[in-house]
C-alpha positions in Angstrom: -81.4 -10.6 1.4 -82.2 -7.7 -0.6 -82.2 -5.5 2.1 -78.6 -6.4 2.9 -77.3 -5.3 -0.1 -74.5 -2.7 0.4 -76.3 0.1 -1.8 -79.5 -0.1 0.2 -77.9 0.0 3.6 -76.0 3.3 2.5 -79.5 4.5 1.6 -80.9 3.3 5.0 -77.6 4.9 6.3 -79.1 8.0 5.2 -82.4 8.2 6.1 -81.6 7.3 9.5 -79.1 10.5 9.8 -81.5 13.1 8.6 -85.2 11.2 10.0 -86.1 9.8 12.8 -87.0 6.6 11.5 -89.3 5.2 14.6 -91.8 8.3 14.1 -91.4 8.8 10.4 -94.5 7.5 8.3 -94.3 4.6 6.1 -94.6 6.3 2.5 -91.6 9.0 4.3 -89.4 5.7 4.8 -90.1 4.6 0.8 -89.6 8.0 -0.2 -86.1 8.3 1.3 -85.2 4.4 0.9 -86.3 3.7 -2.0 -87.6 0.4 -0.4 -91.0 -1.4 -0.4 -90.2 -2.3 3.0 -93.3 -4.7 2.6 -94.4 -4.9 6.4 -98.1 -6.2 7.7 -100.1 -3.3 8.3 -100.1 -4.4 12.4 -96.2 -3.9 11.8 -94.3 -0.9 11.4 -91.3 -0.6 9.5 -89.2 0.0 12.2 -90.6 -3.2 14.0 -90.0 -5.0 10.8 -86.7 -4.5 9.7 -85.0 -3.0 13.1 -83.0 -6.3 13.5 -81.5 -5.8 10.2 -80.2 -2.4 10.4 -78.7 -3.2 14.0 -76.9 -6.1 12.5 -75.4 -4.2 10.4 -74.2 -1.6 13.0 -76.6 1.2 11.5 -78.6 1.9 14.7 -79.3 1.0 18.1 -82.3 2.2 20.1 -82.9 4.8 23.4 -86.1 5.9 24.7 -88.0 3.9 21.8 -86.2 6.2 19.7 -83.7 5.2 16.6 -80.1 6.3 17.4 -78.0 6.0 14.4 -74.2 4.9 14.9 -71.1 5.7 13.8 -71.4 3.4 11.3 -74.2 4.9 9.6 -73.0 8.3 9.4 -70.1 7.5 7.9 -72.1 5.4 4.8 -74.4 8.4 4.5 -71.7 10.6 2.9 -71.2 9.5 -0.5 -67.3 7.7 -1.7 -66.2 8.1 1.8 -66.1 4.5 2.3 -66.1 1.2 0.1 -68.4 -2.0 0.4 -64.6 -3.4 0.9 -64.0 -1.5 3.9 -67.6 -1.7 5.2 -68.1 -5.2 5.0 -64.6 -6.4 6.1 -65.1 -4.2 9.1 -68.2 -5.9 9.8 -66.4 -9.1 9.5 -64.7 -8.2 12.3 -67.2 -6.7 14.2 -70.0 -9.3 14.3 -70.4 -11.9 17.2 -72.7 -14.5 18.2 -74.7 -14.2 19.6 -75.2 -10.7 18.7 -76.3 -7.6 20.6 -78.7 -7.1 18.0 -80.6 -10.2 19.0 -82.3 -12.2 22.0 -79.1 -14.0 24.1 -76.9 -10.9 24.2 -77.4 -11.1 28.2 -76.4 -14.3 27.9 -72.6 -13.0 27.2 -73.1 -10.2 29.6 -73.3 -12.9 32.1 -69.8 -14.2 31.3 -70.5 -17.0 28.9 -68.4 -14.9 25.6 -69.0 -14.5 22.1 -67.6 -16.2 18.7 -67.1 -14.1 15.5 -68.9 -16.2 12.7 -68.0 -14.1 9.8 -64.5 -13.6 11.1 -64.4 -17.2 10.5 -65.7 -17.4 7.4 -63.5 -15.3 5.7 -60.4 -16.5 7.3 -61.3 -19.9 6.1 -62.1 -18.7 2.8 -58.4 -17.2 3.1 -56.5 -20.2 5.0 -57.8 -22.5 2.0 -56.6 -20.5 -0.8 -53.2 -19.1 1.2 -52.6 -23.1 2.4 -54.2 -25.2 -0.6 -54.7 -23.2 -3.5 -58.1 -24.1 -3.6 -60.4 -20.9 -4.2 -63.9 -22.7 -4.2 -65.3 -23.5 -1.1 -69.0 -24.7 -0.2 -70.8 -22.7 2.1 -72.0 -25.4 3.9 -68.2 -26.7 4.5 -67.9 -23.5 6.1 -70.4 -23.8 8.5 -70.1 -27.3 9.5 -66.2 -26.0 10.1 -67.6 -23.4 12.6 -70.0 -25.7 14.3 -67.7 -28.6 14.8 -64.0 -26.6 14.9 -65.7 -24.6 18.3 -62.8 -21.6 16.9 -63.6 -18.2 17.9 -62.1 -16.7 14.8 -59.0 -15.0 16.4 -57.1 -18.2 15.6 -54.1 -18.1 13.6 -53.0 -19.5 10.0 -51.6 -22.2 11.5 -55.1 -23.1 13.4 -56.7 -22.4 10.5 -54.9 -25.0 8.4 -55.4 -27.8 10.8 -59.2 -27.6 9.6 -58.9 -28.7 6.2 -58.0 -32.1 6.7 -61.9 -32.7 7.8 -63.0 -30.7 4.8 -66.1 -33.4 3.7 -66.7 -34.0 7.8 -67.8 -30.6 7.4 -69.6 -30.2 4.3 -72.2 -32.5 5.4 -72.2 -31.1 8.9 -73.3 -28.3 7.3 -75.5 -29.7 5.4 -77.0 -31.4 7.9 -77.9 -28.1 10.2 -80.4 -25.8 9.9 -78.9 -22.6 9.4 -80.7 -20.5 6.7 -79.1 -17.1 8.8 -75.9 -18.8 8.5 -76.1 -19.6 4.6 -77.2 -15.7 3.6 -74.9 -14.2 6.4 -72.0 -15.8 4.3 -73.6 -14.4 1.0 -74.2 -11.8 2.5 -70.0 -11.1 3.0 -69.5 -12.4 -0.3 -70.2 -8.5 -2.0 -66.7 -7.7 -0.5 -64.6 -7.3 -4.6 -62.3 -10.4 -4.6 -65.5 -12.9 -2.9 -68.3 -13.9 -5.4 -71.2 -16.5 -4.8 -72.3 -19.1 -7.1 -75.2 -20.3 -5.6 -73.9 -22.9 -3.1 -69.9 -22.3 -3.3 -68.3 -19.0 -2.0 -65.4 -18.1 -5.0 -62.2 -16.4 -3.8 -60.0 -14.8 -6.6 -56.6 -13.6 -4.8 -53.3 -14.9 -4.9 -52.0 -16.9 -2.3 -50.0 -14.0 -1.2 -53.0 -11.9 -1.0 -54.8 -14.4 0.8 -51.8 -14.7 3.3 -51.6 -10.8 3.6 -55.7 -10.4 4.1 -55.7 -13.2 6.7 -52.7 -12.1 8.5 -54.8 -8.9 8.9 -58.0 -10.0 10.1 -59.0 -9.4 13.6 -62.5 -9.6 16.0 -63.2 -6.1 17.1 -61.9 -6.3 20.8 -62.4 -5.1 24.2 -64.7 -5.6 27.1 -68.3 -5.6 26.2 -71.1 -3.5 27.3 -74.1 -5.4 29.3 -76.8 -3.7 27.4 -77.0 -4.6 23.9 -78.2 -1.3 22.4 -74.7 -0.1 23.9 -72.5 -2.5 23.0 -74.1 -1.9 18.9 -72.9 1.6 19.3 -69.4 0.6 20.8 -68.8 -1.8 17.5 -70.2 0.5 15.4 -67.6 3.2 17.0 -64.2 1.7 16.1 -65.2 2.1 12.6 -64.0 5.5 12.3 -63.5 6.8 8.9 -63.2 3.5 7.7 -59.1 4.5 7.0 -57.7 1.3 8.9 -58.9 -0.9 6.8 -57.1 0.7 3.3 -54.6 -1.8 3.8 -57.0 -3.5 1.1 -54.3 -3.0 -1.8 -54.9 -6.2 -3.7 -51.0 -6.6 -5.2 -53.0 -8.8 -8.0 -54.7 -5.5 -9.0 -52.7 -2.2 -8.2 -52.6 1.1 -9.1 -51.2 0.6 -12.9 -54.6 -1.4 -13.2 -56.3 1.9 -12.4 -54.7 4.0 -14.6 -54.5 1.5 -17.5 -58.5 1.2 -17.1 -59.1 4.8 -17.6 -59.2 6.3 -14.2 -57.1 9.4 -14.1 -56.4 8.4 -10.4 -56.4 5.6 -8.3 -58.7 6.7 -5.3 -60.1 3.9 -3.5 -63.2 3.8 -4.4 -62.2 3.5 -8.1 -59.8 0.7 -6.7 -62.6 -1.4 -5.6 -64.3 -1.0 -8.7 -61.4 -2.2 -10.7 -61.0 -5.1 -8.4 -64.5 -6.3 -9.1 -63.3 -5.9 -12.8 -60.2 -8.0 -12.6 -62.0 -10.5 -10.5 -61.2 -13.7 -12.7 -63.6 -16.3 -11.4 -66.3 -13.5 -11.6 -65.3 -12.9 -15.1 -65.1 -16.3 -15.6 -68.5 -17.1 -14.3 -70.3 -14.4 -16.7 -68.8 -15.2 -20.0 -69.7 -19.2 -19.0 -73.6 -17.8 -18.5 -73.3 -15.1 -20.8 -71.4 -16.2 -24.0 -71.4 -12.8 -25.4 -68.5 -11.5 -28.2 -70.2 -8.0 -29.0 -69.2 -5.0 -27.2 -71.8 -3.5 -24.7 -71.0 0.2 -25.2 -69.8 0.1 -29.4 -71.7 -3.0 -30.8 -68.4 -4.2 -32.3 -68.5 -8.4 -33.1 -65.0 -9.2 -31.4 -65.4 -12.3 -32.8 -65.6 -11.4 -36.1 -63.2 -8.7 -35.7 -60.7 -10.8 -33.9 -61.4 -14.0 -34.7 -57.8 -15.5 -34.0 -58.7 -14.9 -30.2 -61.5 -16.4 -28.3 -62.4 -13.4 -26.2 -61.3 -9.8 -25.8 -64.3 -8.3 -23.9 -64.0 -6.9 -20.7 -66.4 -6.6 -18.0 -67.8 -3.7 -16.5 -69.5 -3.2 -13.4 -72.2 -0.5 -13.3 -73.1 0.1 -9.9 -71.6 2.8 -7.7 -67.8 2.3 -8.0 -67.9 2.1 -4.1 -70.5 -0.9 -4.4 -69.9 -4.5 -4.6 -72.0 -7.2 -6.4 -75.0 -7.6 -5.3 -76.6 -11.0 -4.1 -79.3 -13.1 -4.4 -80.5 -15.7 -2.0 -81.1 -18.2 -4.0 -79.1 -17.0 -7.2 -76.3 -15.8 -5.3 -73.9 -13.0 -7.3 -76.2 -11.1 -9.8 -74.6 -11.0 -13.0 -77.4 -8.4 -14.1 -74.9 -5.5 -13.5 -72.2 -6.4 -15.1 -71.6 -5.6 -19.3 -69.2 -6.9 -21.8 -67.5 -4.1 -22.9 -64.2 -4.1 -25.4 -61.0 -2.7 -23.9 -61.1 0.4 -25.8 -64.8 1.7 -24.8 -64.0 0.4 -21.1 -61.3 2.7 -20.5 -63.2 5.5 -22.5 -66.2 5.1 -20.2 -63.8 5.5 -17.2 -62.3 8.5 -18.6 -66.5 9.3 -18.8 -66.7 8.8 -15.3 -63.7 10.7 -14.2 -64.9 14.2 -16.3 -68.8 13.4 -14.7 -67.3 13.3 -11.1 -65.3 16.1 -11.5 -67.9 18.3 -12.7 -70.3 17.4 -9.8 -67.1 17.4 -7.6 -68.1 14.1 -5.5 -65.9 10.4 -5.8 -68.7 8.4 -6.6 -72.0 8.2 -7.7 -75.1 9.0 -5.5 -77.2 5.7 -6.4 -77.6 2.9 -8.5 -80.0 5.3 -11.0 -77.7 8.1 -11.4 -74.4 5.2 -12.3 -77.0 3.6 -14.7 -77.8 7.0 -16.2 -74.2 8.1 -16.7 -73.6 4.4 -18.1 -75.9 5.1 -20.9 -74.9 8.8 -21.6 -71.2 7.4 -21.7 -72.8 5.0 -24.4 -74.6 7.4 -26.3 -71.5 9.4 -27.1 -69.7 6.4 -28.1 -72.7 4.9 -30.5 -72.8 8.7 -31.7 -68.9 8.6 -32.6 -69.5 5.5 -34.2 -66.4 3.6 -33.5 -66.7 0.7 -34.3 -67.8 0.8 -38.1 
């Protein structure tokens, strides 16, 4: 699982643009990745890992050679995409059985393909568009795909018809062997308004959000290519500059949210970040494992200083503002990013972040080490001010 994590694939993304990663030598690959990639010495990393990064649309081969896709040139150039956009396009984009893997000739035969995380997510949605109901056990999910035999192209209305069986499919699921299954799902849940807690996939939207996602959903379509190395490369093509899939606007957090954070503008990637922010069941989730009441960034006691209300502090999420959360297979979310911050230094560090980006004219931050470092610099200036004695 860690090496599906959206910030390591956009360094993989790179490295494959600018390297040849078949012929590159191991301590080249850890150099550029900043990954272990912890392969027997009889394996080479490409051997290792290649079914990861073709899952993910990042490369197909020719000629023994690594060809990268669309996909990954796209994620090499920094803020032009979101985790949002990436991962909901590889919703959309990933079939069983999968090009990637054995039994792609299989379909080129005739037989078809299913979209599992399609699936997923529009469950996910149906249940908290029809029901209301935001938690949702990942093993009710995949007992739903096993025994509902949908493609995930179905509509709301199929959709709904599933959750009358909802405990039919929990233990379905619980019942099958499906360890890909349980991370792929996991996996998806780094997309903003999606967190994990372990066993249960959280969704914080709206019902009308839910509605507006689902109805906007779709399996990647067209005839498919008989060799699988092809058809990677004509997914990874319809992802374009990853514009089609802005209609991401979350009406639960828009633009005002933004502004009123800090942000001097609304670009998307500073959207995403702020919908990771607003997240409510996230939020919930860390101040339930984290009962924390002093500010992060100014040491303040909100507590003490507010002791009327019960909790003032913010999170923050200090990642790339293009990132999602990251995940754990066994933990699932990782709260270890996130900070409590009070309202006041969270929109100051924002502000931060804004005059940093300008100066190095780019929309995000390179890596997880440089957002870190301009975390703590935005810190320093507000310990040095000493606002909250």
């Amino acid at each position: 699982m860690s090496y599906f994590q959206y910030d390591v694939l956009t360094n993989v993304a790179r490295f494959v643009t600018n390297c040849e990663w078949t012929r590159s030598e191991s301590a080249l690959i850890r150099q550029g990745t900043g990954l272990e990639f912890a392969a027997p010495a009889t394996h080479s990393p490409w051997r290792n890992y290649l079914r990861i990064f073709k899952l993910c649309l990042l490369v197909s081969e020719k000629d023994q050679l690594a060809v990268p896709t669309p996909v990954a040139h796209i994620l090499s150039q920094t803020g032009t995409v979101t985790c949002d956009e990436y991962l909901h396009f590889l919703v959309e984009a990933t079939t069983d059985p999968s090009p990637a893997l054995t039994g792609w000739n299989a379909v080129a035969a005739g037989q078809g393909v299913r979209h599992p995380l399609c699936f997923s997510l529009k469950y996910l949605l149906a249940k908290v568009a029809g029901l209301n109901d935001p938690i949702t056990s990942i093993y009710e999910v995949i007992g739903a795909y096993t025994l509902s035999g949908f493609s995930g192209s179905e509509d709301d209305i199929a959709f709904l018809s599933l959750m009358d069986k909802r405990s039919t499919y929990e233990q379905r699921g619980k019942n099958a062997d499906a360890r890909q299954a349980r991370e792929s799902i996991k996996f998806m849940s780094q997309i903003s308004y999606l967190h994990c807690d372990g066993s249960n996939i959280v969704t914080s939207l709206s019902q009308e959000d839910a509605r507006n996602i689902f109805q906007d959903i779709h399996p990647v379509a067209g005839p498919v290519e008989n060799d699988g190395e092809l058809e990677i490369q004509r997914l990874a093509s319809f992802f374009k500059d990853g514009s089609e899939h802005e209609f991401f606007n979350y009406k639960t957090t828009i633009i005002s949210d933004v502004l009123e954070s800090g942000f001097s503008e609304g670009s998307k990637v500073k959207k995403t970040h702020i919908v990771i922010e607003r997240n409510s069941k996230l939020r919930t989730l860390f101040f339930e494992r984290n009962p924390a009441t002093i500010c992060d960034a100014c040491s303040m006691d909100t507590r003490k200083r507010y002791p009327w209300v019960k909790r003032v502090l913010d999170i923050h999420h200090i990642l790339p503002l293009a990132s999602g959360t990251r995940v754990d297979s066994r933990k699932g979310t990782l709260l270890e990013d996130l900070v409590p911050v009070c309202p006041t230094c969270h929109r100051a560090i924002h502000r931060y972040y804004d005059g940093h980006l300008k100066a190095v004219t780019r929309k995000d931050f390179l890596n997880q080490q440089e957002a870190r470092d301009i975390y703590a610099k935005a810190k320093g200036e507000i310990v040095k001010g000493d606002c909250h004695a």
